[in-house]
CHARMM-style PDB file with segment names, atoms N, HN, CA, C and O in Angstrom:
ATOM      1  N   UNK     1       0.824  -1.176   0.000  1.00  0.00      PROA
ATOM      2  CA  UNK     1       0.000   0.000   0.000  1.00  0.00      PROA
ATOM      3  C   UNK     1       0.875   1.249   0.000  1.00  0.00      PROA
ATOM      4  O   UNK     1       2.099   1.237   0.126  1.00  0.00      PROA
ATOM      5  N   UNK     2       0.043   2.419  -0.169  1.00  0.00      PROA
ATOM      6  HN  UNK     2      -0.952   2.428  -0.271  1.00  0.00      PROA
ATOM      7  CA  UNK     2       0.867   3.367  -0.555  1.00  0.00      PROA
ATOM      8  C   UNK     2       1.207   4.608   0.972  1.00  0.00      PROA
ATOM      9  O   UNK     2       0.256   4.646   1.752  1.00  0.00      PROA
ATOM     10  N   UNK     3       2.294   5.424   1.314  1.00  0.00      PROA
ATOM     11  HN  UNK     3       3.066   5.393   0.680  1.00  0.00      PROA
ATOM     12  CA  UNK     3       2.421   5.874   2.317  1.00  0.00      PROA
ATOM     13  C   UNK     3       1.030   6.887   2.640  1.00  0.00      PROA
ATOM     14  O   UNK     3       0.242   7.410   1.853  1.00  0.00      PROA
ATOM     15  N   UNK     4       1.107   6.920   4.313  1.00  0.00      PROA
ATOM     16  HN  UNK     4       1.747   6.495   4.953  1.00  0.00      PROA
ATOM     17  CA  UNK     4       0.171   7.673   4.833  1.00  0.00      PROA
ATOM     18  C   UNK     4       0.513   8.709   4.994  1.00  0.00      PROA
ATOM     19  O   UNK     4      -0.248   9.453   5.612  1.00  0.00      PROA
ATOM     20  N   UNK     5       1.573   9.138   4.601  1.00  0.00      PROA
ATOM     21  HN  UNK     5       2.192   8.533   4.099  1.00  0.00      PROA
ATOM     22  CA  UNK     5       2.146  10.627   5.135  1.00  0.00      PROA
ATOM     23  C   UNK     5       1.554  11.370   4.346  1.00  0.00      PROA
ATOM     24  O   UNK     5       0.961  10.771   3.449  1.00  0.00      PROA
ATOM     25  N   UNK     6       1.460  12.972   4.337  1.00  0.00      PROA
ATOM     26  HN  UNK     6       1.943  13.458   5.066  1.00  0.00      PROA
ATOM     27  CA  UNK     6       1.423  14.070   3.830  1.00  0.00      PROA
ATOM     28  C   UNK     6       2.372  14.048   2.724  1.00  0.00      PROA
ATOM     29  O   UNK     6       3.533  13.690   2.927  1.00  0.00      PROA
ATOM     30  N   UNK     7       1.938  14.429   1.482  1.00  0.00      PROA
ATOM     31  HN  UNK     7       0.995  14.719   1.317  1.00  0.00      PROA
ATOM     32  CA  UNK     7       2.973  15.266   0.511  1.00  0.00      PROA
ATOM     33  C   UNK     7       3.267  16.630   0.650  1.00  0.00      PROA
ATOM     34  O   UNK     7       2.404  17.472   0.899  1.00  0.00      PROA
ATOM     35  N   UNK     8       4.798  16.943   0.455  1.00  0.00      PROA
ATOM     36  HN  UNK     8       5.499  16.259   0.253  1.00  0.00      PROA
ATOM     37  CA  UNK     8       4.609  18.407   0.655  1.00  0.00      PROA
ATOM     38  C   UNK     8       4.517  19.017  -0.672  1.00  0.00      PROA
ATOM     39  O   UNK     8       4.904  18.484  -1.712  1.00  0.00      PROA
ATOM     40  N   UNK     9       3.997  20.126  -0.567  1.00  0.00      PROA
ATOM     41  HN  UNK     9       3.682  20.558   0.278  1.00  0.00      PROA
ATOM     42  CA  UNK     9       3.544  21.181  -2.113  1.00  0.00      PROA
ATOM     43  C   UNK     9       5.207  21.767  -1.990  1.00  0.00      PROA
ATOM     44  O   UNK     9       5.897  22.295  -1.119  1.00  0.00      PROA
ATOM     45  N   UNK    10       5.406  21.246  -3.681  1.00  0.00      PROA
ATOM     46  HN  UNK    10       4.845  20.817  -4.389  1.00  0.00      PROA
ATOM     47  CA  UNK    10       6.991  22.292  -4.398  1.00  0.00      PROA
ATOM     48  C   UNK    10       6.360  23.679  -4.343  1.00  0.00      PROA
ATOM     49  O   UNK    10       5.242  24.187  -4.438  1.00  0.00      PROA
ATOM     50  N   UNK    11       7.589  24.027  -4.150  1.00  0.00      PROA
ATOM     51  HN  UNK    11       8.496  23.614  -4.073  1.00  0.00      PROA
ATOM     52  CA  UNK    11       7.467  25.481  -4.384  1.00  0.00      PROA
ATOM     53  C   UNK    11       6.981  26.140  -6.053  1.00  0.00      PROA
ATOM     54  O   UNK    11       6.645  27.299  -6.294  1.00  0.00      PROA
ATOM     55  N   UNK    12       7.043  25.427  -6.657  1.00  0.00      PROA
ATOM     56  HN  UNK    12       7.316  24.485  -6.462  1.00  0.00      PROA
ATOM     57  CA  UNK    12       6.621  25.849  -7.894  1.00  0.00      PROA
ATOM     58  C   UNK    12       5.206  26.030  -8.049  1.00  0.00      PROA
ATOM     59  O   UNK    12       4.872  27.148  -8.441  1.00  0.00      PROA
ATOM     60  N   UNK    13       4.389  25.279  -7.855  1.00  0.00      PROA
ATOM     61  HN  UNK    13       4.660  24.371  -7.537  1.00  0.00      PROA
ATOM     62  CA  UNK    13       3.316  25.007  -7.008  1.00  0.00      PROA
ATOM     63  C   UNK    13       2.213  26.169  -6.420  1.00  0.00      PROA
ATOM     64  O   UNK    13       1.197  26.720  -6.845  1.00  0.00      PROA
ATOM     65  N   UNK    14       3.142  26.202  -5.026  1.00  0.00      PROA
ATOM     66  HN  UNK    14       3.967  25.754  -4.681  1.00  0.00      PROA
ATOM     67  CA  UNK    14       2.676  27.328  -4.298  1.00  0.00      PROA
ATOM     68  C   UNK    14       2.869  28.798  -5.368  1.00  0.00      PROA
ATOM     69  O   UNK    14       1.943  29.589  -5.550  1.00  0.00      PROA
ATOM     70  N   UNK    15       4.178  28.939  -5.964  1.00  0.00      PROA
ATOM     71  HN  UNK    15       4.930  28.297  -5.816  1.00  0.00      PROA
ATOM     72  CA  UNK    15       4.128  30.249  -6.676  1.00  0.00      PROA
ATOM     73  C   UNK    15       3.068  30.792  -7.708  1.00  0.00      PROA
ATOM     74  O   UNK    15       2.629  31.932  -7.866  1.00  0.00      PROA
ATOM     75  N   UNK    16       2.737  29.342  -8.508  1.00  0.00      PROA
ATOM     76  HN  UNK    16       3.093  28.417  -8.380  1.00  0.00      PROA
ATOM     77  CA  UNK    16       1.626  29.336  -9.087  1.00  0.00      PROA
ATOM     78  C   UNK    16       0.332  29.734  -8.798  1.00  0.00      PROA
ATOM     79  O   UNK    16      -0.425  30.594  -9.248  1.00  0.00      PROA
ATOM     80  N   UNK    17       0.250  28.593  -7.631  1.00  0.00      PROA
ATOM     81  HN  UNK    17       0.865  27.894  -7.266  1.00  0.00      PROA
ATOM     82  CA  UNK    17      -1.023  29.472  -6.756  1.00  0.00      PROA
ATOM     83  C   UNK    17      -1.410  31.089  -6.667  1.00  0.00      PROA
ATOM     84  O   UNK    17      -2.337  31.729  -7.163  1.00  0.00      PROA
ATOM     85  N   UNK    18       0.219  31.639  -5.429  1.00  0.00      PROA
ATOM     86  HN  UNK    18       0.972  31.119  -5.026  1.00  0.00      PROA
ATOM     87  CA  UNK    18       0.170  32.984  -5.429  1.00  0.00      PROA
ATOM     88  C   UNK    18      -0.297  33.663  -6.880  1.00  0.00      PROA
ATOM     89  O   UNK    18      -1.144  34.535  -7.073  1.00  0.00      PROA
ATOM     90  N   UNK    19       0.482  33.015  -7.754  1.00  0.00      PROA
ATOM     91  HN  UNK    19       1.170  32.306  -7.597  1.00  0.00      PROA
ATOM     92  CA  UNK    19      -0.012  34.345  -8.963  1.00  0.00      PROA
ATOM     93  C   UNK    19      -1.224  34.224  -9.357  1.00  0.00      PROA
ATOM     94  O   UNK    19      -1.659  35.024 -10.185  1.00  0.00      PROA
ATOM     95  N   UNK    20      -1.945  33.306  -8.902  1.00  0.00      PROA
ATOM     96  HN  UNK    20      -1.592  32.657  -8.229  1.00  0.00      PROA
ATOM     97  CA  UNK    20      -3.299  32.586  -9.455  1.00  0.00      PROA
ATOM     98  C   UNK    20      -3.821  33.661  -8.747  1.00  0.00      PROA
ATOM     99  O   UNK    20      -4.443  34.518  -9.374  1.00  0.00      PROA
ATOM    100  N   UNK    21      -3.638  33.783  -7.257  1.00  0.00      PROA
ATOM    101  HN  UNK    21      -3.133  33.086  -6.748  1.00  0.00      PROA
ATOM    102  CA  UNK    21      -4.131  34.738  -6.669  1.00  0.00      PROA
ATOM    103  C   UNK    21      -4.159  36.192  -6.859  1.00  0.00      PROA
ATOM    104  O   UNK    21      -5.156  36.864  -7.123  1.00  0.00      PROA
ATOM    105  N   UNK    22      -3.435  36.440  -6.761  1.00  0.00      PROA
ATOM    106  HN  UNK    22      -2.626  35.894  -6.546  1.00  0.00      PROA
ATOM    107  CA  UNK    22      -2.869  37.635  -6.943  1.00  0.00      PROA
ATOM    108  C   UNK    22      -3.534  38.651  -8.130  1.00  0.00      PROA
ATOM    109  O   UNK    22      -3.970  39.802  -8.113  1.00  0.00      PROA
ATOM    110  N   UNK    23      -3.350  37.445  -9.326  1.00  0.00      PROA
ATOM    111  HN  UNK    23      -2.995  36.510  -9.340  1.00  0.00      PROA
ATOM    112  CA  UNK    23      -4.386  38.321 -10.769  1.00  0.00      PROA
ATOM    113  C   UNK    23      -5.960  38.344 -10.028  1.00  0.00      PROA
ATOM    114  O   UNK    23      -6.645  39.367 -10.036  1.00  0.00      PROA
ATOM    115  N   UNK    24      -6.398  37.095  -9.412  1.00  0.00      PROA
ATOM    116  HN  UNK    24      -5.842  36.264  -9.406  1.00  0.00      PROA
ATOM    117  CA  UNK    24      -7.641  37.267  -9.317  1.00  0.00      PROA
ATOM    118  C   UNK    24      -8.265  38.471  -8.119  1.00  0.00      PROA
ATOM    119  O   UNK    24      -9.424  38.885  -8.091  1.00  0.00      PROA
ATOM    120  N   UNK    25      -7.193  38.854  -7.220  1.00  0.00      PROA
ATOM    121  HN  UNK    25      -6.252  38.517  -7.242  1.00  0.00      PROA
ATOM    122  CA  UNK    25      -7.343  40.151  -6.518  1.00  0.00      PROA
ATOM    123  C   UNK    25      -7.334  41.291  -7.649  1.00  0.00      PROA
ATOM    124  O   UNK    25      -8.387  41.735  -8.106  1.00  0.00      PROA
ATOM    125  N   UNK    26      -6.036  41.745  -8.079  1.00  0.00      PROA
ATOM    126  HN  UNK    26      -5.181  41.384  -7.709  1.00  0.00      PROA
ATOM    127  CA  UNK    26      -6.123  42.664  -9.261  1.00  0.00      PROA
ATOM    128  C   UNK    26      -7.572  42.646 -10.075  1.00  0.00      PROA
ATOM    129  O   UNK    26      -8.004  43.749 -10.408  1.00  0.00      PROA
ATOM    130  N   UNK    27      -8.346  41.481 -10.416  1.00  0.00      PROA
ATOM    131  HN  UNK    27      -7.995  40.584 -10.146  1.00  0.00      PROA
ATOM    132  CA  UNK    27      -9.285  41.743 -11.449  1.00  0.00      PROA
ATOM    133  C   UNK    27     -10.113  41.898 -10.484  1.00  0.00      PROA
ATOM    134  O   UNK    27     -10.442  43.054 -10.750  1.00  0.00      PROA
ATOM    135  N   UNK    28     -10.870  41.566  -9.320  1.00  0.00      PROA
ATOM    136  HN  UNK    28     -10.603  40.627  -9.104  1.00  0.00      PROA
ATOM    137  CA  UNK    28     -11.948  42.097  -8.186  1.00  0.00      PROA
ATOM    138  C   UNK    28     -11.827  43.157  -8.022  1.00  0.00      PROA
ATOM    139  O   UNK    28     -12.872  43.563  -7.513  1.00  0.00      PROA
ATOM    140  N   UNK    29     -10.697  44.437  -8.226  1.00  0.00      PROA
ATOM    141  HN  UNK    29      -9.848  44.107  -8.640  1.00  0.00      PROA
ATOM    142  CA  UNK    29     -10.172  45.514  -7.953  1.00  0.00      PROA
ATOM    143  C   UNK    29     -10.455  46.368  -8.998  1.00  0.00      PROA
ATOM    144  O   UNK    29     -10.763  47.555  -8.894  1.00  0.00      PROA
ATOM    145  N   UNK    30     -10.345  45.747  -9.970  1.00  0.00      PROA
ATOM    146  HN  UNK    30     -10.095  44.783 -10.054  1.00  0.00      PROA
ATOM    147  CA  UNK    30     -10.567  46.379 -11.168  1.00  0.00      PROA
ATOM    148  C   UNK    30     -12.304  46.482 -10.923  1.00  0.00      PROA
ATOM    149  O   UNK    30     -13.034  47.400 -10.550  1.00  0.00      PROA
ATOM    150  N   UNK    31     -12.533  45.157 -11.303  1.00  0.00      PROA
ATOM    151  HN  UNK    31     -11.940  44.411 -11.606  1.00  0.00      PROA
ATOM    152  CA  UNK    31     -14.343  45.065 -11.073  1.00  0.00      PROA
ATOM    153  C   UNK    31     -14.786  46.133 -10.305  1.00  0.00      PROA
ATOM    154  O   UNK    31     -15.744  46.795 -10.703  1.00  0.00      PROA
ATOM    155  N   UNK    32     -14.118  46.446  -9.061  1.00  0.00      PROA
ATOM    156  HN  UNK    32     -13.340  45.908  -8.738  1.00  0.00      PROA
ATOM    157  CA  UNK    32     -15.005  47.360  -7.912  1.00  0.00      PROA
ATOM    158  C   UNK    32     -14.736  48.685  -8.425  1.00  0.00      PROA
ATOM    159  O   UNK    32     -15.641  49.518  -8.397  1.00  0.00      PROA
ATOM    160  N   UNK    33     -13.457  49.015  -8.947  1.00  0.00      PROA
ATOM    161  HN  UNK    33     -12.721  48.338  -8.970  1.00  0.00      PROA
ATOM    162  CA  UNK    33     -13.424  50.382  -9.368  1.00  0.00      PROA
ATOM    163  C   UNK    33     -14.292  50.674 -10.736  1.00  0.00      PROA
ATOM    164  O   UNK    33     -14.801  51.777 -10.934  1.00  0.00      PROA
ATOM    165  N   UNK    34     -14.397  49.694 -11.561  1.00  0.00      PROA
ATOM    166  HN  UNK    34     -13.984  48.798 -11.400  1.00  0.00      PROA
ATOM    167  CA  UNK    34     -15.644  50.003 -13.095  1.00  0.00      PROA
ATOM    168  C   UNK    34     -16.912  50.240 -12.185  1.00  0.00      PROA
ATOM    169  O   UNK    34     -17.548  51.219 -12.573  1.00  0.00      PROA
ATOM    170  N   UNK    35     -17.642  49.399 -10.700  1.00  0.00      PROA
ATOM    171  HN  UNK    35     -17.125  48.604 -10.384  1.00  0.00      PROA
ATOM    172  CA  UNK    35     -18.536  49.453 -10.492  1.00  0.00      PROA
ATOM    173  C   UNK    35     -18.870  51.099  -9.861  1.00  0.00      PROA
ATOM    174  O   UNK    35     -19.903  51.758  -9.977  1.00  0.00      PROA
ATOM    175  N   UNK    36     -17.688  51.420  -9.229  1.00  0.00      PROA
ATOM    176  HN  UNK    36     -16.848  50.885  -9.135  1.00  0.00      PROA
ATOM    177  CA  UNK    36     -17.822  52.973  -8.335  1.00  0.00      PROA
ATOM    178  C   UNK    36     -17.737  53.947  -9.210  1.00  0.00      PROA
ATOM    179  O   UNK    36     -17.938  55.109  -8.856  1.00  0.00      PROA
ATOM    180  N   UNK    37     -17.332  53.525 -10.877  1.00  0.00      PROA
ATOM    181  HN  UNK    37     -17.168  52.582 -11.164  1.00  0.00      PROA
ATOM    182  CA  UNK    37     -17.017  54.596 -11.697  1.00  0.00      PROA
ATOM    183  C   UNK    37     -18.718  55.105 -12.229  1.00  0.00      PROA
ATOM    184  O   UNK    37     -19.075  56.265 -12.439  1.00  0.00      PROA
ATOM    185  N   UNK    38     -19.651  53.726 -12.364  1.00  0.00      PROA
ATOM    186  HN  UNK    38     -19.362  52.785 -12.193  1.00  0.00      PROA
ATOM    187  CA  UNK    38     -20.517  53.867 -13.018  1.00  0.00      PROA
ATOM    188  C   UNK    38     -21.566  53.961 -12.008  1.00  0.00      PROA
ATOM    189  O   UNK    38     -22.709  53.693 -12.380  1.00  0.00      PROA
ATOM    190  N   UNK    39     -21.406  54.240 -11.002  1.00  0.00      PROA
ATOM    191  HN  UNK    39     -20.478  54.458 -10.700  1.00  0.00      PROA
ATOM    192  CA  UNK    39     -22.313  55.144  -9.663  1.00  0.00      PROA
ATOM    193  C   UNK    39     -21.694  56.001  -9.752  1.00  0.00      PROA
ATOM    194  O   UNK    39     -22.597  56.827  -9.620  1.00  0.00      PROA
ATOM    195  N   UNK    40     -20.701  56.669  -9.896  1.00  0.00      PROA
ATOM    196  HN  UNK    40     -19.968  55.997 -10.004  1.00  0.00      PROA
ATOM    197  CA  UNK    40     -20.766  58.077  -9.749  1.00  0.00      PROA
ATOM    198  C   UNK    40     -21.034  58.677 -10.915  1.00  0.00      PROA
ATOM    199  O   UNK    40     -21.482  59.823 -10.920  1.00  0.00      PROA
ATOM    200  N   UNK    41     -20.856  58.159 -11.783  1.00  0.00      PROA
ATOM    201  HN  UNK    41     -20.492  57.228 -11.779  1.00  0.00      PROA
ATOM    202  CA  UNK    41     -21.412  58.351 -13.417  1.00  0.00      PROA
ATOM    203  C   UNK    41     -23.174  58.464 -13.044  1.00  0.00      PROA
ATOM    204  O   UNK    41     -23.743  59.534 -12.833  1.00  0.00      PROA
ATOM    205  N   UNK    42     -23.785  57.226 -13.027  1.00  0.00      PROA
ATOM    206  HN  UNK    42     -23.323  56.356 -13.199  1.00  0.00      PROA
ATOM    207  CA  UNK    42     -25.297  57.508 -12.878  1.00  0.00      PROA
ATOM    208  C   UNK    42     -25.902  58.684 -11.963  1.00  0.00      PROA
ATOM    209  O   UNK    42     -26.891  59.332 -12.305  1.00  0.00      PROA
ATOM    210  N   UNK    43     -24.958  58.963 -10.347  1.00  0.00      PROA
ATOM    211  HN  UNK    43     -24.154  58.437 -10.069  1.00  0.00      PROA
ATOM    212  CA  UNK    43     -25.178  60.084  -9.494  1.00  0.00      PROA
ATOM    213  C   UNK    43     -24.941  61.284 -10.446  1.00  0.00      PROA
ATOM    214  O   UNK    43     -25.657  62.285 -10.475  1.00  0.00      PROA
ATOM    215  N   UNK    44     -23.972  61.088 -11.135  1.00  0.00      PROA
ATOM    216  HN  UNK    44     -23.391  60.275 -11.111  1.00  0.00      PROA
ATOM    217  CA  UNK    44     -24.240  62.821 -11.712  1.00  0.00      PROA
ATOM    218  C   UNK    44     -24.957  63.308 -12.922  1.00  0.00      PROA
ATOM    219  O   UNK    44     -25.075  64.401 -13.476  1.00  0.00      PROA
ATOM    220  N   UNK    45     -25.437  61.974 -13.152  1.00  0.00      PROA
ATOM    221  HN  UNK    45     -25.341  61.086 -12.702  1.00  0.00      PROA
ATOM    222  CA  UNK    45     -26.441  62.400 -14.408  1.00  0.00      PROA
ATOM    223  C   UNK    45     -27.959  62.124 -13.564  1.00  0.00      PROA
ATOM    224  O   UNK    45     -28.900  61.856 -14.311  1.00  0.00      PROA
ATOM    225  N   UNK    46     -28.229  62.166 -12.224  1.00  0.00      PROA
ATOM    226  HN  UNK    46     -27.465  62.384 -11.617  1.00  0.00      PROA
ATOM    227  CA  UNK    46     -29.433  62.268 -11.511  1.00  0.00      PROA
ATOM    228  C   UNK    46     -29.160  62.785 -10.469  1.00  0.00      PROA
ATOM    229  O   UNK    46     -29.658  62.399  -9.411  1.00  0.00      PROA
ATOM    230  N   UNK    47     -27.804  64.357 -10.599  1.00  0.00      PROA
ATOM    231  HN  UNK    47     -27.400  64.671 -11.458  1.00  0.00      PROA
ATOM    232  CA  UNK    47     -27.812  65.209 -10.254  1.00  0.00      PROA
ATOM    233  C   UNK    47     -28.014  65.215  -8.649  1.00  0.00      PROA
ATOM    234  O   UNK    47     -28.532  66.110  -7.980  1.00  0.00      PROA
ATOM    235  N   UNK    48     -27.461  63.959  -8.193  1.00  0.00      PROA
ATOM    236  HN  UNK    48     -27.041  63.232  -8.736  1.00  0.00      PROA
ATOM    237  CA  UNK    48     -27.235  63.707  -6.805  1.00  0.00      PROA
ATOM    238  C   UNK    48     -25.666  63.611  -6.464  1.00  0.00      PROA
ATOM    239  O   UNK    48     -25.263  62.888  -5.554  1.00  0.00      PROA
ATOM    240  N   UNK    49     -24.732  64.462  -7.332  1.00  0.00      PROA
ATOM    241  HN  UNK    49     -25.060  65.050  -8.072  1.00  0.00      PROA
ATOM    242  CA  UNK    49     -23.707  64.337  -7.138  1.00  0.00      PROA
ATOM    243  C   UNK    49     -23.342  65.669  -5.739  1.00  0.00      PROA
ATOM    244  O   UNK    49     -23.825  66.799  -5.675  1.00  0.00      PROA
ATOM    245  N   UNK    50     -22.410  65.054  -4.826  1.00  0.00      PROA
ATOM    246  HN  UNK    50     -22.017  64.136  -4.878  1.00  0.00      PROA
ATOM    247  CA  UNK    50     -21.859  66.114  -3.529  1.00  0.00      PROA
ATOM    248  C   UNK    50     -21.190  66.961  -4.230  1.00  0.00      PROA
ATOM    249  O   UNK    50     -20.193  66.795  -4.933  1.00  0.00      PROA
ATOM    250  N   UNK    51     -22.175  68.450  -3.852  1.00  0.00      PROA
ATOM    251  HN  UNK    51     -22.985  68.585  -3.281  1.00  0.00      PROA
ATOM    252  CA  UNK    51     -21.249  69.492  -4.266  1.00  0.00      PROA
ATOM    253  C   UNK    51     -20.851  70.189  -2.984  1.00  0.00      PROA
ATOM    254  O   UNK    51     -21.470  70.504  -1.967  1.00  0.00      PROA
ATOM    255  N   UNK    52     -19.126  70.369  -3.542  1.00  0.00      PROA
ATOM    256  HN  UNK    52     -18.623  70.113  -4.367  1.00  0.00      PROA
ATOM    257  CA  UNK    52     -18.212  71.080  -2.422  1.00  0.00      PROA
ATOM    258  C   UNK    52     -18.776  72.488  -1.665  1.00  0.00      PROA
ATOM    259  O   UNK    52     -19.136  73.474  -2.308  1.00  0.00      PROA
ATOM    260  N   UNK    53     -18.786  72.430  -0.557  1.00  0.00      PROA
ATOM    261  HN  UNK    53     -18.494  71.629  -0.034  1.00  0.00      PROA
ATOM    262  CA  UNK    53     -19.299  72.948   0.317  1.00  0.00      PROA
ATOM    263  C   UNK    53     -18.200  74.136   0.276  1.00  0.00      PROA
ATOM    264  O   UNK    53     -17.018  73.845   0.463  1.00  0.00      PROA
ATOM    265  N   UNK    54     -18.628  75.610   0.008  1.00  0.00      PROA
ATOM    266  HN  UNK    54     -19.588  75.846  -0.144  1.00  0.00      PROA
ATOM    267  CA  UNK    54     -17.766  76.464   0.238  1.00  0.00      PROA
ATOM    268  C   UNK    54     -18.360  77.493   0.877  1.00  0.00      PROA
ATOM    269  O   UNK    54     -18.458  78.639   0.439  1.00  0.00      PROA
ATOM    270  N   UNK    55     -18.756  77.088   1.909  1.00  0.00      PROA
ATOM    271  HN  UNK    55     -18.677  76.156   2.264  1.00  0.00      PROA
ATOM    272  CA  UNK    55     -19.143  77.883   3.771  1.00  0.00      PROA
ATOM    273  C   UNK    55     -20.168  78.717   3.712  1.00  0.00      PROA
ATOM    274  O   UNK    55     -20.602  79.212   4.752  1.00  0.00      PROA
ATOM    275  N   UNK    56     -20.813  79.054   2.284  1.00  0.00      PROA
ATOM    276  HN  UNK    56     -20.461  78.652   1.439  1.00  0.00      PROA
ATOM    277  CA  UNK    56     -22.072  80.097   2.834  1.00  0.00      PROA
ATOM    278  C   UNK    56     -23.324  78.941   2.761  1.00  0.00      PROA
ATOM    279  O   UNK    56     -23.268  77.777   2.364  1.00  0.00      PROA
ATOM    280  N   UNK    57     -24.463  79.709   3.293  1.00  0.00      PROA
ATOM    281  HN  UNK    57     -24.508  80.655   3.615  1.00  0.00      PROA
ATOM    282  CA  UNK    57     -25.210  79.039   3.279  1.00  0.00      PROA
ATOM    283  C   UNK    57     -26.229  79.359   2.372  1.00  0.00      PROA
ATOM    284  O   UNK    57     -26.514  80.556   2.327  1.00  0.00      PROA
ATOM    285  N   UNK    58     -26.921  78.520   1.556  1.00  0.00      PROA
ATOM    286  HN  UNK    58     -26.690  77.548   1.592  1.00  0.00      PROA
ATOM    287  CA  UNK    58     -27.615  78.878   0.842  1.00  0.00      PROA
ATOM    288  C   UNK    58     -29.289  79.118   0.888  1.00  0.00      PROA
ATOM    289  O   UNK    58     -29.936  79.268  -0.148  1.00  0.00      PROA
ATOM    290  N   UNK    59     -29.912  79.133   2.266  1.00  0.00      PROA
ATOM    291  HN  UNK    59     -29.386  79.012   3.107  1.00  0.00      PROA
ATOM    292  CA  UNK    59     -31.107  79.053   2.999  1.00  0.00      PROA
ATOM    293  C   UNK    59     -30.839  80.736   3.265  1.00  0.00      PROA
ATOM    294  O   UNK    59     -31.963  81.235   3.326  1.00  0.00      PROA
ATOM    295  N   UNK    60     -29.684  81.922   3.468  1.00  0.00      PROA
ATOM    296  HN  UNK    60     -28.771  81.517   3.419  1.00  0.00      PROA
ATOM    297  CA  UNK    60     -30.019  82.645   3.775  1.00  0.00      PROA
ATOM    298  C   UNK    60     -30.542  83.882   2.589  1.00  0.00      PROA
ATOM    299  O   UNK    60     -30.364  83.588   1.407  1.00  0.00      PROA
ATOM    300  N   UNK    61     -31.070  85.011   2.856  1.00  0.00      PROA
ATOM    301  HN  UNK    61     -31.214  85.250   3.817  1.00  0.00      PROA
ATOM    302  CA  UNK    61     -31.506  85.735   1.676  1.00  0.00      PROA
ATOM    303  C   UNK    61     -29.891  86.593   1.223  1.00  0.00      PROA
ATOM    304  O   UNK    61     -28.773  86.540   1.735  1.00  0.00      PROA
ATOM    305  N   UNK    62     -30.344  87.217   0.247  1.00  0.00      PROA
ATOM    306  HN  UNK    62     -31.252  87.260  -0.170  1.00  0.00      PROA
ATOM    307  CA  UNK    62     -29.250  88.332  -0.007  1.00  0.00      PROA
ATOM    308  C   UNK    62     -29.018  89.192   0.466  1.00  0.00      PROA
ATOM    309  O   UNK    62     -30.055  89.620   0.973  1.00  0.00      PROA
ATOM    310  N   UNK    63     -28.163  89.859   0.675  1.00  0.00      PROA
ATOM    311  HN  UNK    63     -27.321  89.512   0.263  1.00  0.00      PROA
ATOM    312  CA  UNK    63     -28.231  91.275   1.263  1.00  0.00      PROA
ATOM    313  C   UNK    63     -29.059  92.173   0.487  1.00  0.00      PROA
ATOM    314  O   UNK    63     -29.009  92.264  -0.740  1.00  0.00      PROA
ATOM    315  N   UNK    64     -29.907  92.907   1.335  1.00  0.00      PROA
ATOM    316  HN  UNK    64     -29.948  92.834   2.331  1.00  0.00      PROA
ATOM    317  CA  UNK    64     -30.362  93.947   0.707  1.00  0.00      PROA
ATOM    318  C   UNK    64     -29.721  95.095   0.267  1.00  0.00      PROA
ATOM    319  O   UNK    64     -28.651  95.438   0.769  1.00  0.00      PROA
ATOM    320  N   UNK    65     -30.460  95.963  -0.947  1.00  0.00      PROA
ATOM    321  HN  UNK    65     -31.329  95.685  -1.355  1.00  0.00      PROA
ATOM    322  CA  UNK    65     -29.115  96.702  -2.151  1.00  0.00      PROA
ATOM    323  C   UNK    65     -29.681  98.080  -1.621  1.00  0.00      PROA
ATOM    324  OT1 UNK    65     -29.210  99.140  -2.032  1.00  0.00      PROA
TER     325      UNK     65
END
């Protein structure tokens, strides 16, 4: 019969793996940034985009002339 021990994984192996990994992080990364591109794309064409706040307020009236 054949041994009960563990085989160990070559390193060639494991490196493979890593890069296996590694692209498939890079492309989830990619994925999430096309997905945040095309929400902020749809927010500003339904004009729910955050506009920068530059300290006045716009609830108050004008000065009178």
């Amino acid at each position: 019969m054949g041994s009960s021990s563990k085989r160990r994984q070559t390193m060639a192996k494991m490196t493979r793996e890593r890069a296996l990994q590694e692209k498939r992080e890079r492309k989830q990364q990619k994925k999430d940034e096309k997905k945040e591109m095309a929400a902020a794309e749809r927010a500003g064409e339904n004009g729910d985009a955050v506009q920068p706040d530059d300290g006045e307020d716009e609830s108050a009236s004008p000065p009178p002339e």
